[in-house]
N, C-alpha and C positions, 0 to 999 in steps of 0.2 A: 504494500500500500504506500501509496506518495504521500508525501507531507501534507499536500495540500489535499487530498483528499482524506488524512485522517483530521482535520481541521473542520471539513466541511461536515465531515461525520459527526465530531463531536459537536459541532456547531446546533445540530440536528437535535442533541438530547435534550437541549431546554432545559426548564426548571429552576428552583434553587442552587441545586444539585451544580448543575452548569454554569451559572452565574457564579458561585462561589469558585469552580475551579479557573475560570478565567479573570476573575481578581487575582487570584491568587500569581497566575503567572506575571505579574508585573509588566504590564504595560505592552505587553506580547502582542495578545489579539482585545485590546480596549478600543474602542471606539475614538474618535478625534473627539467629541463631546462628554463620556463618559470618564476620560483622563482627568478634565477639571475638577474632578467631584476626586478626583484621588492623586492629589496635588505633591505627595511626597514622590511619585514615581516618576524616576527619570527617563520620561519618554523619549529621549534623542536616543538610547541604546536600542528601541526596542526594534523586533527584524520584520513582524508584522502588526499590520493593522487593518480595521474592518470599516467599509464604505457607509456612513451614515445612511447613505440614499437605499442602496441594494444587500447589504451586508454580505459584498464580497470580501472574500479575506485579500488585502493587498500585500506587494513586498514593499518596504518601505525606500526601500534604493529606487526599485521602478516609478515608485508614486511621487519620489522626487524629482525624479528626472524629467515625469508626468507633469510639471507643475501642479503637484498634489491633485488632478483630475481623474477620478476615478474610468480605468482601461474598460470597466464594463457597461456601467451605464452612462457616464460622463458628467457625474459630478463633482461640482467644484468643493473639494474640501476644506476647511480651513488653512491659513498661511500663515505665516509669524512676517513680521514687519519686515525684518531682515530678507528672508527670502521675496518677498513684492518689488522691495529694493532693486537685489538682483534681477529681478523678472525686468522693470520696467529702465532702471539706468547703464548707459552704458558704460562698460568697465574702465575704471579709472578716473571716472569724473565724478566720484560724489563727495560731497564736503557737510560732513554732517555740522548743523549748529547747535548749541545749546545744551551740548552733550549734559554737561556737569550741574544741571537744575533739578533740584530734587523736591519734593514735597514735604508741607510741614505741619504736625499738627497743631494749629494752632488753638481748633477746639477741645482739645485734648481729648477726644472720641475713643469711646471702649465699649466692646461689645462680648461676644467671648475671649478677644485680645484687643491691644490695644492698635489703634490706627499706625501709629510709630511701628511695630514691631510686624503688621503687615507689610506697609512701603521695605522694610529690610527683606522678609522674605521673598516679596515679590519680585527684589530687584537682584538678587543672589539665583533666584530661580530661570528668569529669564536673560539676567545679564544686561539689562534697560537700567536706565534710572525711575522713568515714568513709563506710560502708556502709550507712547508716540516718540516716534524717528522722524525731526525734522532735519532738513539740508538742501544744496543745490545740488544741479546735476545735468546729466543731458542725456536726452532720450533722442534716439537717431542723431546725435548731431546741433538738436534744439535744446538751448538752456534754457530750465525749467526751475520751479522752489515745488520742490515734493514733500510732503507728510502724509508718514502713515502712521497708521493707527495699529495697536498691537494689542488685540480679544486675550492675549496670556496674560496680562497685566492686568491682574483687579478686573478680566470684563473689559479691559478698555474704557472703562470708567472715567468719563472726563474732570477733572480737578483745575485744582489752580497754575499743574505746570502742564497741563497740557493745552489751556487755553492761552496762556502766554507763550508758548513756543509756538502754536500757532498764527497767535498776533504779532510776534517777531517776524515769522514767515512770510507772512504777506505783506507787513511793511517792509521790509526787505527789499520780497517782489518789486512790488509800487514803485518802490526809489531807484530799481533797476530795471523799471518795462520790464519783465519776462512775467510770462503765466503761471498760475499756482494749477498746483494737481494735488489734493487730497484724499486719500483712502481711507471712508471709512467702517470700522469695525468695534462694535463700542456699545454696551448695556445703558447708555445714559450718564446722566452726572453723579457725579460721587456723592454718595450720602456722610461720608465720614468728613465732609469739608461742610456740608449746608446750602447756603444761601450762597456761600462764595464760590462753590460749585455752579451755582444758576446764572452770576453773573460773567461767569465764561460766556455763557451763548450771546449774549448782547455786545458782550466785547469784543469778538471776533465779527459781527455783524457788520460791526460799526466798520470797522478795518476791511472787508470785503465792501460795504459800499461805496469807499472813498475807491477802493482797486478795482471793480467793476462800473459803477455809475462816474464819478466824476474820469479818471484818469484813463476808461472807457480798454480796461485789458480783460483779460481771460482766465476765469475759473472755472476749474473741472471736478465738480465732486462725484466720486467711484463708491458705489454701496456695495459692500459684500455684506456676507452675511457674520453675525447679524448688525444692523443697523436699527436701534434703536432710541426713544429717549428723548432728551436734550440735546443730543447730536443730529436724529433726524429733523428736529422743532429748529433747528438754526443752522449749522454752514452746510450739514447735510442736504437739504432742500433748496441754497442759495445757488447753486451752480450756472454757469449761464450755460452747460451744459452737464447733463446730471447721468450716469453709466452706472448701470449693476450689471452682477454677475450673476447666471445663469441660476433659479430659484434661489436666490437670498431674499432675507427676511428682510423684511426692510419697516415700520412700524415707529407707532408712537407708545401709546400703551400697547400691554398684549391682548390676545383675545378674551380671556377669563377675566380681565377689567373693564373691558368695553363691555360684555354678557350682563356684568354684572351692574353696570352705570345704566344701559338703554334697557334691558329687563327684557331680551327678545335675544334669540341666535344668532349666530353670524357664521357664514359658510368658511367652510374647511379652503383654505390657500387663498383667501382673499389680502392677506398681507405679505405674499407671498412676490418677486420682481414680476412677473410675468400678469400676472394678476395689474398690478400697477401701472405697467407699459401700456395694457389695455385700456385703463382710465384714464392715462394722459400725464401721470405723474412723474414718467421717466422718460429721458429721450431717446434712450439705448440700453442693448443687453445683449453685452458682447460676452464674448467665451474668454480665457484668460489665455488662453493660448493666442490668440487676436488680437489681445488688448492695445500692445505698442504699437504695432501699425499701424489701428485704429487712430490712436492718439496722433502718431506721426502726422498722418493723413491730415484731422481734422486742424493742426499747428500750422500745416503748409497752405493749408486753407484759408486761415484767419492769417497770416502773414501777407498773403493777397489783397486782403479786405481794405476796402479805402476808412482806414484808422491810422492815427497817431498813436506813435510810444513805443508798442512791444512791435510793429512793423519795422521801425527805426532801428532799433537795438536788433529785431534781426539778422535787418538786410543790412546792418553792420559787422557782425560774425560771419553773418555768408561772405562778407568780404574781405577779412583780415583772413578766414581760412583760407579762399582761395588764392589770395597774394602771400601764404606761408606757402602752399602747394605747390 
């Protein structure tokens, strides 16, 4: 018997029984969402893992190489910030900012631990300071201010340094004509900050309309899953052009709060990208294997466009490149 078919077999028996022997193995055959709920296991060792979508067992070498896209039915599985990076900049050119900004509890927040002593775990675990990778960079050849968003971190939970590394990012942009491209991936705003959590989304608005409306450049916000929150209530939805990825969740509250506020059902996948593309809410739902191009494409686009700023600063790198060439 093959590996993968004593896998499949046992996959077969179900039960308690089944569940407990595949906890047990350590992050072996866990789920990409089922790992969260068992945070002490070092899932970068492990050699397999199971498709959320299909419950194919995957290899983990393949699935990388796959840009985490499951080979059987083609779904998009979660990413770690780092690897998007990779996906979408090209090698050599990224310059992360703001690396060494950390979070602080200033409400002094405890729940079964304290907030402090989560920010160390989380950042020991994932190797982040916060919840987000901001930086420059260039995608084909086009320089861009990229952030993403990192779901290993708290959820993605947006706080006070993630909303300031992002209001860095786009004044940045602004003062350099190039376009912002954010990805994101995020349970909403942090509870362990408050109110100062909330004033993230207003702050970053603010900074996106002086970058979008007056200085008249280009924002791209990328919904993977899941996209929820305070994130999708603010730069989430501001994009002047807005991309998910192939069924991500994309959402404000969840269903079981909305059931319970209007007192009536709500269909199965209605918060679902495709669901949304349907009502108008998105303008695109690209694969991730597609994505850069796609982007390439829509830059070389708007560089044509009769605009000041980021046309300028352009078609001035197209032309110090070609005069180094």
């Amino acid at each position: 018997m093959s590996l993968m078919n004593w896998f499949e077999d046992k996959r077969k028996f179900g039960g308690l029984i089944g569940a407990f022997i595949e906890k047990a193995t350590k992050g072996y055959i866990f789920s990409e969402r089922e790992r969260d709920k068992y945070i002490k296991i070092d899932t970068t060792k492990g050699l397999w893992t199971r498709c959320d979508n299909c419950e194919n067992m995957l290899y983990v070498r393949f699935l990388r190489q796959n840009k985490r896209i499951c080979e059987e039915c083609g779904y998009h599985l979660q990413m770690s910030s780092t690897e998007r990076i990779e996906l979408l900049i090209d090698n050599g050119t990224w310059h992360p900012m703001d690396e060494d900004m950390t979070a602080r509890d200033i409400l002094k927040f405890s729940d079964e631990d304290s907030y402090k002593n989560r920010i160390i775990f989380y950042q020991k675990r994932t190797g982040l300071t916060d919840a987000i990778q901001t930086g420059i960079g260039k995608l084909n050849g086009i320089p861009i201010a990229l952030g993403v968003m990192d779901f290993q971190f708290m959820g993605g939970s947006m706080g006070s340094v993630v909303g300031e590394k992002i209001t860095r990012l786009v004044e940045y942009a602004t003062s350099k004509s190039i376009p912002v491209i954010i990805v994101c991936s995020s349970g909403g705003a942090r509870m362990q900050e408050g109110t100062l959590s909330l004033m993230q989304m207003a702050k970053i608005s603010s900074v996106l309309q002086i970058h979008q409306a007056q200085k008249k450049l280009l924002y791209i916000a990328i919904l993977t899953y899941p996209t929820t929150g305070g994130v999708t209530a603010s730069f989430g939805m501001l994009g002047d052009i807005i991309i998910a990825e192939p069924k991500a969740y994309i959402a404000f509250a969840g269903k079981r709060v909305i059931e319970q506020t209007l007192r009536q059902k709500i269909p199965d996948g209605f918060q679902v990208a495709e669901s949304l593309f349907d009502h108008g809410l998105l303008d695109l739902i690209v694969p991730r294997n597609l994505l850069k191009g796609v982007l390439s494409e829509i830059f070389e686009l708007y560089s044509s466009a009769p605009r000041k700023g980021y046309n300028e600063y352009f078609f001035k790198q197209k032309f110090v490149e070609n005069k180094n060439s």
